[in-house]
DONULO-271016 format. One record per residue (C-alpha): residue number from 1; residue in three letters; x, y, z. Coordinates in Angstrom, 1 decimal, always signed. Each point is the difference from the previous one (the first is absolute). Layout:
REM DONULO-271016
NUM:ALA:X:Y:Z .
...
***
This chain:
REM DONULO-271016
1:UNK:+90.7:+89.6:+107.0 .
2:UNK:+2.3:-1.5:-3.1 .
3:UNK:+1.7:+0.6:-2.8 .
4:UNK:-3.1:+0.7:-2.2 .
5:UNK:-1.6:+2.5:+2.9 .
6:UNK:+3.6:+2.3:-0.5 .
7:UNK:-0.2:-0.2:-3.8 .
8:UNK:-3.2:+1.4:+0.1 .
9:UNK:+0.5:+2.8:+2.6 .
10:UNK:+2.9:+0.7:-1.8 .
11:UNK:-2.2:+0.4:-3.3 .
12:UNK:-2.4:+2.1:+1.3 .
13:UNK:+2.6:+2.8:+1.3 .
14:UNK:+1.8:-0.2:-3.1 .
15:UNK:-3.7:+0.9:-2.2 .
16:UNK:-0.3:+2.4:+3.1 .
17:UNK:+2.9:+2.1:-0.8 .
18:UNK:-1.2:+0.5:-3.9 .
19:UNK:-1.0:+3.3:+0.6 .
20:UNK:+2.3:+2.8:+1.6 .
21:UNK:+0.9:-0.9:+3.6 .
22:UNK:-0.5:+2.9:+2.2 .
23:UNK:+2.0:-0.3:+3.3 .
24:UNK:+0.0:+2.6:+2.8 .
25:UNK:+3.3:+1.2:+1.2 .
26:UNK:+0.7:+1.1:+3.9 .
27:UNK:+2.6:+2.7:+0.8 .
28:UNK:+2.9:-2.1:+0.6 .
29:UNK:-0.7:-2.0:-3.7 .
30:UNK:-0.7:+3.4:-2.0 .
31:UNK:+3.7:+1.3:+1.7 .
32:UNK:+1.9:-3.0:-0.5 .
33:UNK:-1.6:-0.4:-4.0 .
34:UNK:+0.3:+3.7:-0.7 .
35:UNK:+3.7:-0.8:+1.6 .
36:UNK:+0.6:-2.9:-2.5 .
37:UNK:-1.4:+1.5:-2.8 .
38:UNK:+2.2:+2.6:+0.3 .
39:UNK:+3.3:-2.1:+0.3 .
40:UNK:-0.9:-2.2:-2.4 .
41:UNK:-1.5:+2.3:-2.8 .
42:UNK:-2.3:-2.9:-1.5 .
43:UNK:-2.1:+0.9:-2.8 .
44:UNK:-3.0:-0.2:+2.4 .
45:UNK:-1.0:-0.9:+3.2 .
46:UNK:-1.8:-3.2:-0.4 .
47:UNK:+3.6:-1.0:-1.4 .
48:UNK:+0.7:+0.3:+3.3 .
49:UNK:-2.9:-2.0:+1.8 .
50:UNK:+0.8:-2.9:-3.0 .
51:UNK:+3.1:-0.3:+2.1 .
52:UNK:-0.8:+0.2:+3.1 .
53:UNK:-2.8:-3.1:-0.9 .
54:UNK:+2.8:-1.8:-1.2 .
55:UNK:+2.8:+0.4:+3.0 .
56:UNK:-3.2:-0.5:+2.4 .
57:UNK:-0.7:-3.7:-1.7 .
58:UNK:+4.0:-0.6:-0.6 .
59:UNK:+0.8:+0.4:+4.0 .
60:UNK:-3.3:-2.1:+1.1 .
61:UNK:+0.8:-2.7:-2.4 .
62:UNK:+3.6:-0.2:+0.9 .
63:UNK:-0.5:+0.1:+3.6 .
64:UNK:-2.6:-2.6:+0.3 .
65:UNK:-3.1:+2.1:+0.9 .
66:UNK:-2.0:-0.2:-3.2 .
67:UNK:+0.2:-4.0:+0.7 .
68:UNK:-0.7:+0.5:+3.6 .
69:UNK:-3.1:+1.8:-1.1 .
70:UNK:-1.1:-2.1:-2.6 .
71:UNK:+0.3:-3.4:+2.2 .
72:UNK:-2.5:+1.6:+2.6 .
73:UNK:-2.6:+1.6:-2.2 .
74:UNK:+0.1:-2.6:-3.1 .
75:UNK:+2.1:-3.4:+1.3 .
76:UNK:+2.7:+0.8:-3.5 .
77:UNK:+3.4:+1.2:-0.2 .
78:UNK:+1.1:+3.0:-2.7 .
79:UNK:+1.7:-2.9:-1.7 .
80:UNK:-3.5:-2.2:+0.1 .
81:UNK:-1.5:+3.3:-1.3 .
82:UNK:+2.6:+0.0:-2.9 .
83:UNK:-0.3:-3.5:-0.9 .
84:UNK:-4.0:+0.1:-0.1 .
85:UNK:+0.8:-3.4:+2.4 .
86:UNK:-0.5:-1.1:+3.2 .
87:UNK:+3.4:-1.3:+1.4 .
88:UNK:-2.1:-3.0:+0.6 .
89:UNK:-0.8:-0.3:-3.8 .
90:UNK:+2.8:+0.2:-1.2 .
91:UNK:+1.6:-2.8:+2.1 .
92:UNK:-3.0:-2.2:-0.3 .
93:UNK:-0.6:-0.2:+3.7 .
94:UNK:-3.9:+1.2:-0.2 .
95:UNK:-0.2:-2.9:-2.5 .
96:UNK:-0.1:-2.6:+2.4 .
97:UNK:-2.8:-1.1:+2.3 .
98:UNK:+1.1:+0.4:+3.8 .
99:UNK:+0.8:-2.9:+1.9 .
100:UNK:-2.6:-1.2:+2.9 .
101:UNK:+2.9:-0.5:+2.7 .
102:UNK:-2.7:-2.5:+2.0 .
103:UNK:-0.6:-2.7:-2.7 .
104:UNK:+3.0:+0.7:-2.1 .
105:UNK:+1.9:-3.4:+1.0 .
106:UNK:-3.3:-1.9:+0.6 .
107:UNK:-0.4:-3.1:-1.9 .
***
């Protein structure tokens, strides 16, 4: 997969998630939100889930595993992702035809 495979999977959840997003809550979630809620007195509770989206993609960002993720299933990097480059396109190095090791000092 590359760069171009993750911008359009990413495009196609973000038209998926137009309409409302309905997500099922188990015990443990329902008690820890209702517990949260009530704490944090937030004008709603999708206030709420906004923030815990955000904290979930600040600590896998900072600690690597969005990368680690993104390497195996589409061969870029967050950064890559950000830059709409290949760290190979922006250096130049896929510009270049590879070297044939056999004939390369042949005369």
């Amino acid at each position: 997969m590359s760069l171009d495979d993750l911008n359009d999977d990413v495009q196609e959840s973000y038209t998926a998630f137009d309409g409302d997003l309905s997500v099922s809550l188990d015990r443990e979630t329902k008690n820890e939100l209702a517990l949260l809620e009530a704490a944090l007195e937030p004008d709603e509770t999708d206030e709420l889930v906004r923030r815990a989206i955000h904290m979930l993609f600040q600590s896998t960002v900072e600690t690597g595993k969005l990368d680690f993720q993104l390497r195996s299933a589409y061969d870029v990097t967050y950064d890559e992702y950000l830059s709409g480059m290949t760290f190979e396109q922006m250096t130049g190095a896929d510009q270049y035809p590879t070297m044939d090791d056999e004939r390369r000092y042949q005369f």
